[in-house]
C-alpha positions in Angstrom: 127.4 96.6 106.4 124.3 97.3 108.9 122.4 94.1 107.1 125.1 91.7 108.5 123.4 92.5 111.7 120.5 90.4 112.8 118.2 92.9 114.0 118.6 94.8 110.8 117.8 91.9 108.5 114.5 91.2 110.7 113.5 94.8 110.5 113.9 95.1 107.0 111.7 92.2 106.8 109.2 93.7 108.3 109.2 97.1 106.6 109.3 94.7 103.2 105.9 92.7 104.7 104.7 96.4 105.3 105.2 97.7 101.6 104.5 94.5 100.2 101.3 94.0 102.7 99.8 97.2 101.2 100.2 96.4 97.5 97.2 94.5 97.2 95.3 97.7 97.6 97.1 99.9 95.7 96.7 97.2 92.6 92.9 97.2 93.5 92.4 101.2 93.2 94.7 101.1 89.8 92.7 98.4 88.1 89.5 100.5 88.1 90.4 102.4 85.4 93.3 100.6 83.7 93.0 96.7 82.6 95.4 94.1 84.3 98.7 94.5 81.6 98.6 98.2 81.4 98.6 98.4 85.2 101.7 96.3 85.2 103.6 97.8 82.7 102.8 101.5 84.6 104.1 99.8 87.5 107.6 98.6 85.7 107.6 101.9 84.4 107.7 103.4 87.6 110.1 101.4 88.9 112.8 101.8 86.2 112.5 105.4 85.9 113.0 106.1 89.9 116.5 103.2 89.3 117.5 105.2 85.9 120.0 107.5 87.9 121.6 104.4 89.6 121.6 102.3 86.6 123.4 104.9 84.6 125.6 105.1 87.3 126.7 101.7 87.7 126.6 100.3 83.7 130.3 100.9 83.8 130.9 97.7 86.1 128.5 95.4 84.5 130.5 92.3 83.2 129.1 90.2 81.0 129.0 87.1 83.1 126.5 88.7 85.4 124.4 89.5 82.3 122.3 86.2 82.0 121.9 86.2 86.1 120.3 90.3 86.0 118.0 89.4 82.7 116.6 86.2 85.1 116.7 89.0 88.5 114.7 91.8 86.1 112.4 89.6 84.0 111.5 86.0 86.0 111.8 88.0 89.3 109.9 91.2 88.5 108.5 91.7 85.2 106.9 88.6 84.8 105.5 88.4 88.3 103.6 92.0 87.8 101.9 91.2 84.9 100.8 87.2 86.9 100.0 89.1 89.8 97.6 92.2 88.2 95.8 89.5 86.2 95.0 87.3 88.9 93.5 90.1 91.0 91.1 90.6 88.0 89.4 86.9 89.4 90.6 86.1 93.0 90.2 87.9 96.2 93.0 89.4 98.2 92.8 86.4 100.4 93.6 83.6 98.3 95.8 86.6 97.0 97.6 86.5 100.0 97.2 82.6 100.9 99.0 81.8 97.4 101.8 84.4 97.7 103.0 82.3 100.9 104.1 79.7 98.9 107.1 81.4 97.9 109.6 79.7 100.8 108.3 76.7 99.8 109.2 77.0 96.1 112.3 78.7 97.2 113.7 75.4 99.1 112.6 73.4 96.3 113.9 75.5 93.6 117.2 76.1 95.8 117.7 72.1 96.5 117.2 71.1 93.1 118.4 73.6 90.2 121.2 75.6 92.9 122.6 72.4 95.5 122.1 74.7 98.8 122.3 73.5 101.9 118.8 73.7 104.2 118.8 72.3 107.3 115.8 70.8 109.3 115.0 73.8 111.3 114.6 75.7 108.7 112.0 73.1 107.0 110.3 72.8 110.0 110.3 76.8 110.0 108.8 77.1 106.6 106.1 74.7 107.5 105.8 76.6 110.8 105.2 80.1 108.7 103.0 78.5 105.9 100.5 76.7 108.4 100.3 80.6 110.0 100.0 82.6 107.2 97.1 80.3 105.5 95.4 80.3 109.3 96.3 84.7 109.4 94.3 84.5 106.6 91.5 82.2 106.8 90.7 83.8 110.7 87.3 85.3 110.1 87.2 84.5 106.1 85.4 82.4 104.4 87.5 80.9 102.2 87.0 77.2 100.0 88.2 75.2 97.3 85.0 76.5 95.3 86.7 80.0 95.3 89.7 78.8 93.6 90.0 79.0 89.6 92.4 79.3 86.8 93.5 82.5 87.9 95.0 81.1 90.9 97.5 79.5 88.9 98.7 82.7 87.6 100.3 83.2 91.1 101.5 80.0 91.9 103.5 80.6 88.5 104.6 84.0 90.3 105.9 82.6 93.8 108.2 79.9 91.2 109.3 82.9 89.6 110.3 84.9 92.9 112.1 81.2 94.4 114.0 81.1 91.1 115.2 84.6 91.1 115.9 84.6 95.3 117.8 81.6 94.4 119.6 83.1 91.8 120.5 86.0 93.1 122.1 84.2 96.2 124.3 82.0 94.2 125.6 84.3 91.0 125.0 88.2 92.2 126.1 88.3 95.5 129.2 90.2 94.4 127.0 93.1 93.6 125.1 95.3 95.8 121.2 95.5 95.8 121.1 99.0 94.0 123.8 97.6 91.3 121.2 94.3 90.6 118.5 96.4 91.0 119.0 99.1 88.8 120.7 97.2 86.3 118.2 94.7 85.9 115.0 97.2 85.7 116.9 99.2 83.0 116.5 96.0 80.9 112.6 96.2 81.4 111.9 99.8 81.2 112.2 99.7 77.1 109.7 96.2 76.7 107.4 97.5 79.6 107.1 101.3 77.6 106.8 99.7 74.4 104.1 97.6 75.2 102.0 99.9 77.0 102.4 102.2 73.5 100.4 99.8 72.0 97.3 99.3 74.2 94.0 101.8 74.1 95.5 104.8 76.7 92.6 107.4 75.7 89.5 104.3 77.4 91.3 104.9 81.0 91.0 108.8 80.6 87.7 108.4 80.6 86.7 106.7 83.9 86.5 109.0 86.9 88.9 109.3 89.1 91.3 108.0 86.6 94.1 110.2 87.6 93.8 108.9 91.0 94.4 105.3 89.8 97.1 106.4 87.8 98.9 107.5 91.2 98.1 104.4 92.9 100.2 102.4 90.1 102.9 104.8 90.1 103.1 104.8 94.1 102.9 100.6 93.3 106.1 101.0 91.5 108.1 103.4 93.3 107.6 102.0 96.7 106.5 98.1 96.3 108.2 97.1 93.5 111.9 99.7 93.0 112.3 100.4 96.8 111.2 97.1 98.1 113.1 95.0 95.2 116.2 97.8 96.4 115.7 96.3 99.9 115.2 92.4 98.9 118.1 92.2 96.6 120.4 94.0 99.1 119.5 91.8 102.2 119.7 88.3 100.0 123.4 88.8 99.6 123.7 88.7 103.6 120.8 85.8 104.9 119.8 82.2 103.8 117.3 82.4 100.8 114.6 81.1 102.4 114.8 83.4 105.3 114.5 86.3 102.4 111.1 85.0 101.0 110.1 84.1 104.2 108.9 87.9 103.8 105.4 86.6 102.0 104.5 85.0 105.4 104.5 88.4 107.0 102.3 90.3 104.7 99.6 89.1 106.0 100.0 90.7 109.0 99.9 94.1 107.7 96.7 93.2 105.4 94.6 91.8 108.5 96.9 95.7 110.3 94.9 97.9 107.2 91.7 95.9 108.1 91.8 97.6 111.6 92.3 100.7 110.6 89.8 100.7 107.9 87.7 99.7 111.0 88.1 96.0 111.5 88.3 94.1 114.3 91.4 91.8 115.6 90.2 88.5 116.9 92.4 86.6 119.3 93.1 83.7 116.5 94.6 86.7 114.3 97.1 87.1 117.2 97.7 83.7 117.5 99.1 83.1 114.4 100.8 86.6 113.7 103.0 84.9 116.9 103.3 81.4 115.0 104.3 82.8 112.0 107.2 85.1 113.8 108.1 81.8 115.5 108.4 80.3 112.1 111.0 82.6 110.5 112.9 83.0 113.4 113.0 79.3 113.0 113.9 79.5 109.1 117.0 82.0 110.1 118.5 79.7 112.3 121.6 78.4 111.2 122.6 74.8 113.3 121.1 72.6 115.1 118.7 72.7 118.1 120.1 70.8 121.1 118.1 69.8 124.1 119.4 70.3 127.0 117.4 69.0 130.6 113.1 69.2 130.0 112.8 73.0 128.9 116.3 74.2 128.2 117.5 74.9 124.8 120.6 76.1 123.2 121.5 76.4 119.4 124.7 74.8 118.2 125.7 77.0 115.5 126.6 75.8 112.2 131.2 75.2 112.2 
């Protein structure tokens, strides 16, 4: 009910680019002691145990038409993405981390025109422009960032942002009968047996034996809990009520709280950071406008909403 509200929908984008902004880190401090698929699969892990309870809960309703669509919401728009995501950050930076990850709206329009017929208007292709041209300058402010730095692991999240347009996508045209703790839970109960099996069958006894293990161990688990069941909780829920595009829209902002944890770790802001933390805010403002801009004298405008 509060997510048909507007305010609400932009503030649970934000706290999504907040949770989502601080994953990078918490992937760095786990992969010190555990390699690139075990620190996914702990993260799954995570995530399905905290959704058991509401999985259990909610089995009862699942129908069987809705099973194909929660296999495609649990594996192609978590699972998969984890294990891309943790292996990347084996090769790449958080920058071109973050840089890559903002491809997601524009994979989401693509995927969304092509494979599920939705309707986008110009505005919001404008806005996703607007919010991609922001986040790659948020990010290259004060970095030095090339071609050079760019190799095959890039790819691995290129493959992830496809994966997050197709499950947005899909999610918005087949599940938005259920609620986001009903997809949610029911579609991480499917991964939580492949995730523990796999991990049963790496070395668990090397990681034990790296200092400070236990502390990367809770960086994982805090990873899943928080940015991947909670904030997947919070997606899934808000995609039933807003245009997909505006929903992934959400990888533009997490840049914003990456260059926010570079201040506080003692950082400084330059004036181009603020510039384009205020063009990408113009850009999904733009991306959840519904209608048409009209122009009214010189420096008047009004929005025709859409009949």
């Amino acid at each position: 009910m509060y997510l048909e509200k507007r305010l609400v929908q932009y503030a649970v984008l934000l706290l999504l680019g907040f949770v989502w902004g601080s994953s990078f880190i918490l992937m760095k401090i786990g992969l010190i002691s555990f390699n690139s698929n075990q620190a996914a699969a702990i993260r799954i892990i995570s995530a399905s145990l905290v959704l058991m309870p509401f999985a259990i809960k909610h089995f009862r309703k699942l129908k069987k038409k809705d099973l194909k669509s929660l296999l495609i919401a649990g594996f192609i728009g978590s699972f998969i993405p984890a294990f891309l995501f943790t292996k990347a950050q084996t090769r790449i930076d958080s920058a071109m981390a973050g840089m890559l990850n903002s491809l997601t709206p524009l994979f989401t329009v693509i995927i969304g025109v092509l494979l599920y017929k939705i309707k986008v208007f110009k505005l919001q292709y404008v806005g996703v422009l607007i919010g991609l041209i922001g986040a790659a300058g948020l990010i290259g402010a004060g970095e030095t960032i090339s071609l050079d730095s760019v190799n095959s692991y890039a790819f691995f999240i290129v493959i992830a942002t496809t994966c997050y347009g197709i499950n947005i996508n899909e999610i918005k045209a087949r599940l938005s009968h259920l609620t986001g703790v009903q997809i949610t839970s029911m579609s991480f109960s499917f991964l939580f047996p492949v995730a523990l099996g796999y991990l049963l069958t790496t070395d668990l006894h090397s990681p034990t034996l790296i200092e400070g293990w236990g502390y990367h161990l809770t960086a994982l688990i805090v990873l899943g809990v928080f940015g991947t069941a909670l904030a997947m909780l919070l997606m899934n829920s808000m995609i039933r009520y807003v245009p997909a595009v505006f929903a992934s829209s959400v990888t533009y902002i997490i840049p914003i709280f990456a260059i926010g944890w570079g201040v506080v770790d003692g950082e400084d802001i330059l004036p181009m950071h603020l510039l384009f933390m205020t063009l990408i805010l113009f850009g999904v403002y733009m991306i959840n406008t519904k209608g048409k801009i009209r122009i009214v004298g010189n420096w008047r405008m009004l929005r025709k909403k859409e009949k």
